[in-house]
C-alpha positions, 0 to 999 in steps of 0.5 A: 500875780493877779488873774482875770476872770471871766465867765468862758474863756475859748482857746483860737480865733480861727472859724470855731472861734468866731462861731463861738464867741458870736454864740456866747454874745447872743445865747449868754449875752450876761455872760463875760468871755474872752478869746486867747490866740497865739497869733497876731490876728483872728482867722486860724488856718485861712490867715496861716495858710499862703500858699497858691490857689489855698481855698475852701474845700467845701462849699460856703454855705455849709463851711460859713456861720448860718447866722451869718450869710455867705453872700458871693457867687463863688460857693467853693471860695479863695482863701482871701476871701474866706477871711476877709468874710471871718474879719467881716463877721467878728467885726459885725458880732463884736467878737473881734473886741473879746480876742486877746492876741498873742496870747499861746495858751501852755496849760490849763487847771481845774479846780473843783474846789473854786468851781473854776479853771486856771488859764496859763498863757505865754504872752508875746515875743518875751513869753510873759506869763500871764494867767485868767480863770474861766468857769468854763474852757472852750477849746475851738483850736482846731486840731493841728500845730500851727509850728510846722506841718509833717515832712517825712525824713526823706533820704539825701534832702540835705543834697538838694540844691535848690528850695524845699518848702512845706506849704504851712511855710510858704515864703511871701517872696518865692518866684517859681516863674519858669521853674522845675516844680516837684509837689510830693503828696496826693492830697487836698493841698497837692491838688489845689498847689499844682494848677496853681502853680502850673499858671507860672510855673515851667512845668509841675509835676505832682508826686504821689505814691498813691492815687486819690480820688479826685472830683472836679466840681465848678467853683459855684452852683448855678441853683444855689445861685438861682435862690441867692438872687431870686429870694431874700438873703437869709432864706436862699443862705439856709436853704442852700445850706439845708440843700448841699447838707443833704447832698453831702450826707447823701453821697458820703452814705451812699458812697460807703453802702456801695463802694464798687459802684462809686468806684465807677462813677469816679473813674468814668468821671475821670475818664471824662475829664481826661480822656487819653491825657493821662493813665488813669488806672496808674494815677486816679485808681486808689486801692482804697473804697470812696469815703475811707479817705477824705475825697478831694475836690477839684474847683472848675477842674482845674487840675484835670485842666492842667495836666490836658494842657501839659502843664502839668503830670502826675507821677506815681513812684516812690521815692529813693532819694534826694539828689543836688538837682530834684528827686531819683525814683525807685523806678529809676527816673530822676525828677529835676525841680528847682522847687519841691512843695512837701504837701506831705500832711499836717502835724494832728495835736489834740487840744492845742497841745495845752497841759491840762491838770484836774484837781492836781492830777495830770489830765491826758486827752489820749485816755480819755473818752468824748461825749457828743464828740465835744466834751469827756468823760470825768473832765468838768465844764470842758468843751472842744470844737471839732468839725467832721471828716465827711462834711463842712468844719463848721456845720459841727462847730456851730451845733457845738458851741449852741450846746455849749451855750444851752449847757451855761444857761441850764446851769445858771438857771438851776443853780448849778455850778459844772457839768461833767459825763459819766459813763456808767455803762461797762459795755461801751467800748473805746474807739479812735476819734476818726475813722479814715486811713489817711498818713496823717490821721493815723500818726496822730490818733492815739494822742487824740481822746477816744470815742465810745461804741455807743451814743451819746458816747459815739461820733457819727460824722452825721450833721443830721443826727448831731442836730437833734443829739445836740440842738433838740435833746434834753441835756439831762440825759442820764450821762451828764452829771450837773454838781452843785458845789456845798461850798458855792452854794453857801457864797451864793447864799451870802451873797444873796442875803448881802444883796437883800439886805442892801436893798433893804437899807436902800429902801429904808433910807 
């Protein structure tokens, strides 16, 4: 079987993906790459996601590319138009040219003998094995399986008349004009379903065992807009970015430093929003600080706006079981529904769930250690994309992949062949990747690498931090180990004198 080469090679072409490929393009432009997708089209989570009133949970200019401009009003934005603007940017940097499709990527090899890794993908609706070799793996994938999300095993669900959906699989055809919704879950995906849904919807009622806090923010920023219109598109684009990046890692901060007094400003924002429509210390008082858990954001108030008008409520019970027409509570209330929306979490996979091996030795991500949150310890030229809990996805990304390049160039430019981490220091300790108590993290965590209690070996969830440990420090720093290859080095040899000598007869002639 033959295999393709290629220089990098990135696993999903989801936002990480494009921001990846358009670094690869500008900063390595000598460089060959390829991006491998199992899906039909680029976009990852803002072309599988369907389901009403999907949108950005962060605003546009921190969660957009900053070599590309968000340019709408709307800075908390929808989902069409987050991809349509991914479409727009791959299409404008020529990374849509470099995406191989169909391409479910099952397990991945490295060699230190070739200086390369071996790519195995299955390949269309007959699982064809097709396999690339890469000196370089880049897995921009996210960190979630595109197969289904989680649904927790409740009692009595197979007793249930009517449908049962999880939002990762809404169905392009359901009509919940003037039906019974039951939403069960707290979170991002329950906020942002349950306004949506009351638009149509008879009645929506959100299920929660317990509260989250909730902020409700306009969907644009009129000073953003001020600077967007007032000053060259670059420029407002930046500076709006380098202002909500502040702003965010301000109140993460000052939200984790002062936990009571955060706890205030919530509720009386609450309060406010709601007035007496609502009880808010039964269902917007969580029992955990701001920030432990991701806050969830609230376009233009819209789910506060909907539980005034009555067209929707929130529960806070848990439940018993399932019934033929809804869902019977442990308190004894019975909730009907014609439709009940599991927003029940994601289903967390480390790396895309792809095998890997190291010279012949199975590599698992879950003993493993990340440097800079991006690459692990012992394992060579191998990157991850991942973004923070506390801030925009991509601010991350972005900073990563111009390491990644930073790494290439070096290398090529000193003649090495690949890089690795080492941890030296017995002192570091291993820590879980993230620190937030959300369901869905915690299940998942001890397949996720681990991070250290020390940098470099430590993840800060800190954007401005991340841009002098990845942008500005020098990438010899004692921890990463660059290898030239004895046997590498001798074909680069022979392949320089074989160049010289033809040129030699060349010039002869």
């Amino acid at each position: 079987m033959s295999v393709e080469h290629f220089d990098t090679l990135m696993v999903g072409a989801g936002l990480s993906g494009i921001d990846a490929g358009a670094h690869i393009g500008m900063d390595c432009p000598g460089k060959s790459y390829a991006i491998l997708d199992g899906r039909k089209t680029l976009g990852g989570t803002w072309d599988l996601f369907r389901y009403p009133g999907i949108r950005s949970d962060s605003d546009m200019y921190t969660l957009g590319f900053p070599f590309k401009p968000w340019n709408d009003r709307r800075s908390i934005a929808p989902g069409d138009a987050i991809l349509d603007y991914i479409k727009e940017t791959a299409e404008e940097f020529g990374v849509d040219k470099h995406i191989r499709y169909e391409h479910m990527v099952k397990r991945a090899s490295w060699s230190t003998e070739t200086n390369m890794w071996t790519v195995e993908s299955e390949v269309g609706p007959e699982k064809k094995i097709v396999r690339y070799s890469c000196n370089f793996l880049y897995m921009t994938s996210g960190y979630y399986n595109y197969e289904g999300g989680y649904t927790p095993d409740f009692p009595g669900k197979e007793n249930f008349k009517g449908e049962f959906i999880h939002p990762q699989k809404w169905p392009e055809d359901l009509d919940y004009s003037n039906k019974k919704v039951v939403v069960i879950g707290s979170g991002a995906t329950a906020i942002t379903l349950v306004p949506a849904m009351a638009e149509k919807a008879a009645k929506v009622k959100m299920l929660q065992r317990s509260p989250t806090y909730v902020l409700g923010l306009p969907d644009w920023d009129p000073i953003s807009e001020g600077f967007r219109k007032l000053l060259p598109t670059k420029l407002a684009s930046d500076i709006n970015r380098f202002k909500n990046v502040w702003l965010a890692v301000g109140f993460f901060n000052l939200a984790r430093k002062y936990p009571n007094f955060f706890r205030k400003v919530l509720r009386a924002h609450v309060k406010h929003q709601l007035g007496d429509s609502c009880d808010i210390d039964v269902h917007f008082k969580p029992s955990y600080n701001p920030w432990e858990e991701r806050l969830c954001l609230a376009a233009n108030s819209d789910i506060f706006k909907a539980i005034k008008s009555g067209k929707a409520e929130i529960v806070t019970d848990h439940i018993e079981t399932f019934t033929e027409n809804g869902i019977k509570l442990k308190s004894g209330e019975e909730l009907e529904a014609d439709i009940v929306v599991s927003a029940t979490g994601l289903d967390l996979i480390p790396l895309g769930g792809v095998e890997f091996e190291v010279d012949g030795e199975a590599w698992i991500p879950g003993k493993s250690m990340t440097y800079k949150g991006m690459m692990f310890r012992d394992v060579p030229n191998l990157a991850l994309a991942s973004g923070y809990t506390n801030a925009s996805w991509t601010l991350k990304c972005d900073l990563t992949s111009q390491y990644v390049c930073r790494l290439i160039n070096f290398m090529d430019e000193k003649g090495y062949d690949y890089c690795l981490p080492r941890n030296n220091d017995p002192s570091i300790e291993e820590l879980p990747f993230v620190d937030l108590r959300s369901g869905y993290i915690q299940r998942a965590m001890e397949a996720f690498p681990k991070q250290g209690s020390k940098a470099p070996w430590k993840l800060y969830q800190n954007y401005v931090k991340d841009i002098f440990s990845l942008k500005y420090t020098n990438v010899e720093d004692g921890v990463m180990e660059f290898v030239s290859n004895p046997v590498s080095q001798v074909a680069r040899t022979r392949a320089s004198d074989l160049k010289n000598s033809d040129n030699k007869e060349h010039h002869v002639a």
